[in-house]
Each structure stands twice: as C-alpha cells, then as structure tokens.
C-alpha positions in Angstrom: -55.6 -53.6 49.7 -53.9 -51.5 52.8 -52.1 -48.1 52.1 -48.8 -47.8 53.5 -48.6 -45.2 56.2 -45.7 -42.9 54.7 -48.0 -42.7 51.4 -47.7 -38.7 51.7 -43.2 -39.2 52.4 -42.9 -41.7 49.3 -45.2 -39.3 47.3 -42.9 -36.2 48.2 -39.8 -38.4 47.7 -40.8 -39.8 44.8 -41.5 -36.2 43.4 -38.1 -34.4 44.6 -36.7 -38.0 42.9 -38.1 -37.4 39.8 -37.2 -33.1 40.0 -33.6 -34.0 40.7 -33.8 -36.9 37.6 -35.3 -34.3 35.2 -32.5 -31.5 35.7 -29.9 -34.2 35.8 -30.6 -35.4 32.4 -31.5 -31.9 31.0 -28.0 -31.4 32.3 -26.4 -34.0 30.9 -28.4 -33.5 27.5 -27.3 -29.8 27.4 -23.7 -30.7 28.1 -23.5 -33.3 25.4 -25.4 -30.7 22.7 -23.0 -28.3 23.5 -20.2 -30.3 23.1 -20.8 -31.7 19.5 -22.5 -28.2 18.6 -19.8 -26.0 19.5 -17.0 -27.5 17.6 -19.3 -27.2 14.2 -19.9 -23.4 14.9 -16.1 -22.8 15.9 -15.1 -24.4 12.4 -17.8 -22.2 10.6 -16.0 -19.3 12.9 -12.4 -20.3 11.3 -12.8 -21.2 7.9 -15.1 -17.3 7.9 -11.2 -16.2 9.1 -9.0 -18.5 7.0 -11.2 -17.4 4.1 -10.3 -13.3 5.2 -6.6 -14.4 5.1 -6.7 -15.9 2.0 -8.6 -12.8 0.4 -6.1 -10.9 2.0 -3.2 -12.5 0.8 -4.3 -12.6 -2.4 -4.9 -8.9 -2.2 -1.5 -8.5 -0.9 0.3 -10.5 -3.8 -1.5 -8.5 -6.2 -0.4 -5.6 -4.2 2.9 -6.2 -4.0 3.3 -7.5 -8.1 2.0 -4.2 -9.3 3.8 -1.8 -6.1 7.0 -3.9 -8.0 5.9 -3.0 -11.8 5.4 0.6 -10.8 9.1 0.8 -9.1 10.5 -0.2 -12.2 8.5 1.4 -14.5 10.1 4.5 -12.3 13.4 3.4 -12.7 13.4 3.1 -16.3 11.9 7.3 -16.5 15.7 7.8 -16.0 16.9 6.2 -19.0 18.1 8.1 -22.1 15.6 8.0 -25.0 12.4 6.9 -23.0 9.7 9.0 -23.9 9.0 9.7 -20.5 5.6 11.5 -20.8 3.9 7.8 -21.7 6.3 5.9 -18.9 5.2 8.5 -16.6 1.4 7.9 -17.6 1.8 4.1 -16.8 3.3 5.1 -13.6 0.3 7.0 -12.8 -2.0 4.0 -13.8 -0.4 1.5 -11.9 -0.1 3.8 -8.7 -4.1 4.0 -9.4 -4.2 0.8 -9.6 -2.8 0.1 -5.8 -4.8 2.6 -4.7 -7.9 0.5 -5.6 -6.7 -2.5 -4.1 -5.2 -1.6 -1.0 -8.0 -2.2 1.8 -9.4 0.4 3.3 -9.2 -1.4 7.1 -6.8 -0.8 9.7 -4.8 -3.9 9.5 -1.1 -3.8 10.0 -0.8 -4.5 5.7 -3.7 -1.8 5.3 -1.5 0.8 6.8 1.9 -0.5 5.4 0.2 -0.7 1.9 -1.1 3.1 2.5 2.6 4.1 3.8 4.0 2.2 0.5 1.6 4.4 -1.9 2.7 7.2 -0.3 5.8 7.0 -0.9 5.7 5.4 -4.5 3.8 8.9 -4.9 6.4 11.3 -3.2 8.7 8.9 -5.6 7.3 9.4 -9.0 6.8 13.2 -8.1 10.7 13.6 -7.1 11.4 11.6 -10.0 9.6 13.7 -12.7 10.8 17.0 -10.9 14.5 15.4 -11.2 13.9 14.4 -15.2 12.2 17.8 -15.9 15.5 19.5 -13.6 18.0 17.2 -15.9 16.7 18.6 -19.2 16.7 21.8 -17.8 20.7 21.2 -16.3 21.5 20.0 -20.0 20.1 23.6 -21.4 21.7 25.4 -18.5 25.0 23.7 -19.6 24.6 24.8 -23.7 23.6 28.0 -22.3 26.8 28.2 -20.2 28.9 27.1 -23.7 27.5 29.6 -25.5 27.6 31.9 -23.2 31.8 31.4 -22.9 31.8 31.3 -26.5 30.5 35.0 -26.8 32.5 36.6 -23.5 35.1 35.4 -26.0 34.0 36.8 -29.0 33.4 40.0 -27.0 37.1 40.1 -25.4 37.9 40.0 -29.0 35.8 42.5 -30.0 36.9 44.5 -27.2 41.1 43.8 -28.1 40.2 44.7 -31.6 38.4 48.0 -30.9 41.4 49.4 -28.8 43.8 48.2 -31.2 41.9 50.3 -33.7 41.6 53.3 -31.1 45.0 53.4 -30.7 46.4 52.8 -34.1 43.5 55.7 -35.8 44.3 57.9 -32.6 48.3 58.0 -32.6 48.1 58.6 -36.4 45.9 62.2 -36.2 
C-alpha cells in the first residue's frame, strides 16, 4: 500500500483537530455542569438565609410579646393598691428576659431591640423614682396638714398667752 505524501500535514491536522475537539467538549461539559450545579448551591445559599429570617422573626415576635408585657406590667405600678415591690420584680424579670433574647449582631432589629431595652430600663427606673416620689408627695402633704393644724394651735396659744399677760398685768 502507498503513503500519501502529506502523511506528516494530516498527522498535524489531525492532532490540532483533535486538541481543538477536546477543549471544545471540556467546554461545553464545564458549561453544562455549572449550569445545573450552580442553581442547587444558590438554593442551599437561600434557604441557609430564609432559615436566618425566620429565626429572626421568631426572635423578634418573642421580642416584641414580652417588650409588650413589660410596658404594661409598668403601667399597672401606677395603680392604687398594687403592691408595687412584686410588679416591680416582674418588671425586672421580663426586662431580663429581653435582654437574653435580643441578638447580639448588628442588624437594624439588633440595634432597635438594644435602643428599646434601653429605654424600657430608663422607663422602669423613672417610674419607680415617680412611685417612691408619690408616696413621699402624699407624706409631704399630711406633713403640710399637720403642720397648719399646729401654726394654729400655736396662734392660739400665742392669743391666749397675751390675753392672760394683759388681763394678770393691768390688774397688779
């Protein structure tokens, strides 16, 4: 059998053929990997972030139920006849409470809830000073009774005394 004379040109052709074929169907291997791998890792990616939210919004609900039992908890230390020494304990305890389950991140609710806490704690503080400042206006204003009550008693006192000055000193 005769060899063609461009044996060494096919050879080399065939070669840079087969080169080219190879990276053409690594290419087009590659491409179709990535395009059925990618969407599986990008919904691993969102449901790791959907199940953050939903952590955090159930953080935020609880958050928020017991921030609402601690406000009126505080308004009812107001009320007449509340012992306000055990109301004021539960205050504490729930205040506590959202200090344990406010996160600790940097998150737009992570800073709200820690501006909230603080001032449901500059609230209950006020609000005890105010109580503890009522009871102390209600003795300030039986002080202020009695106190009228024995200026009078005194002005009498006094009339009586200089009655009895001048009626024992006109006499001698």
């Amino acid at each position: 059998m005769q060899k063609p004379l461009n044996t060494s040109e096919r050879s080399s052709a065939f070669w840079k053929f087969f080169f080219f074929f190879l990276i053409t169907v690594t290419m087009v291997t590659t491409a179709v990997y990535f395009n059925f791998r990618m969407p599986y890792k990008e919904n691993e990616i969102l449901k790791e972030k959907a199940e953050t939210m939903r952590i955090q919004s159930m953080a935020q609900e609880k958050f928020t139920s017991n921030m609402v039992q601690a406000k009126a908890l505080l308004d009812s230390m107001g009320k007449p006849g509340v012992n306000v020494k055990y109301i004021g304990d539960q205050v504490t305890s729930k205040i506590s409470d959202l200090g344990k389950i406010q996160f600790a991140d940097s998150s737009l609710q992570g800073s709200m809830n820690r501006v909230i806490l603080g001032v449901l704690l500059d609230f209950n503080k006020i609000k005890a000073e105010n109580i503890g400042s009522g009871e102390a206006q209600s003795q300030i204003a039986d002080l202020q009774s009695k106190n009228d009550l024995l200026k009078r008693d005194n002005d009498q006192l006094n009339r009586d005394l200089d009655f009895c000055r001048t009626g024992t000193g006109a006499g001698r």
